[in-house]
N, C-alpha and C positions, 0 to 999 in steps of 0.2 A: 881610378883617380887617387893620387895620393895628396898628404899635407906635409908642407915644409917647416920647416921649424917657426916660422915667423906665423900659421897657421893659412898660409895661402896654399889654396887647392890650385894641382899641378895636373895637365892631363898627360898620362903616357901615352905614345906614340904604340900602335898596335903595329906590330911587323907586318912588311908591303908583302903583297901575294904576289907580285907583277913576275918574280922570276918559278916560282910555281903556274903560272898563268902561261907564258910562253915554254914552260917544259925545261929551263933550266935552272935546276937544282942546284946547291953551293956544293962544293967536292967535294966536304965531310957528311955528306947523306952518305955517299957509297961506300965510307967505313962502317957505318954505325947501320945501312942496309947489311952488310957482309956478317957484321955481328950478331946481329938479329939474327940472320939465317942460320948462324952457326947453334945458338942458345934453343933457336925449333929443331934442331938435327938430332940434340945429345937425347942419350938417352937418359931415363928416369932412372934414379940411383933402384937397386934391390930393396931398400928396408921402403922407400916412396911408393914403390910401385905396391909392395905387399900392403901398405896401409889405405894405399888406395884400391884395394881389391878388400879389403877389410870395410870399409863402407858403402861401397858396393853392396856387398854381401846383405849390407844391414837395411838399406833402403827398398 
């Protein structure tokens, strides 16, 4: 809920699930799915991985 300048409370509208609920999705899911996938694919830079094998070590 927000307030508007005159101090009346406004309710927002919470996004409809109906097209989640029937299985279609808007088309820019399957860019930003493609994305996602791509960002779990890469690998971890050399100095990341070593730092993370650095606390490893330590715990």
């Amino acid at each position: 809920m927000t307030q508007t300048k005159n101090g009346d409370r406004v309710l927002r509208a919470k996004p409809r699930a109906d097209a989640e609920d029937s299985g279609q999705l808007p088309g820019w899911t399957d860019g930003l799915r493609q994305l996602y996938d791509q960002v779990v694919d890469e690998e971890l830079p050399e100095g990341l991985r070593d730092l993370l094998a650095q606390f490893d070590k330590k715990s």
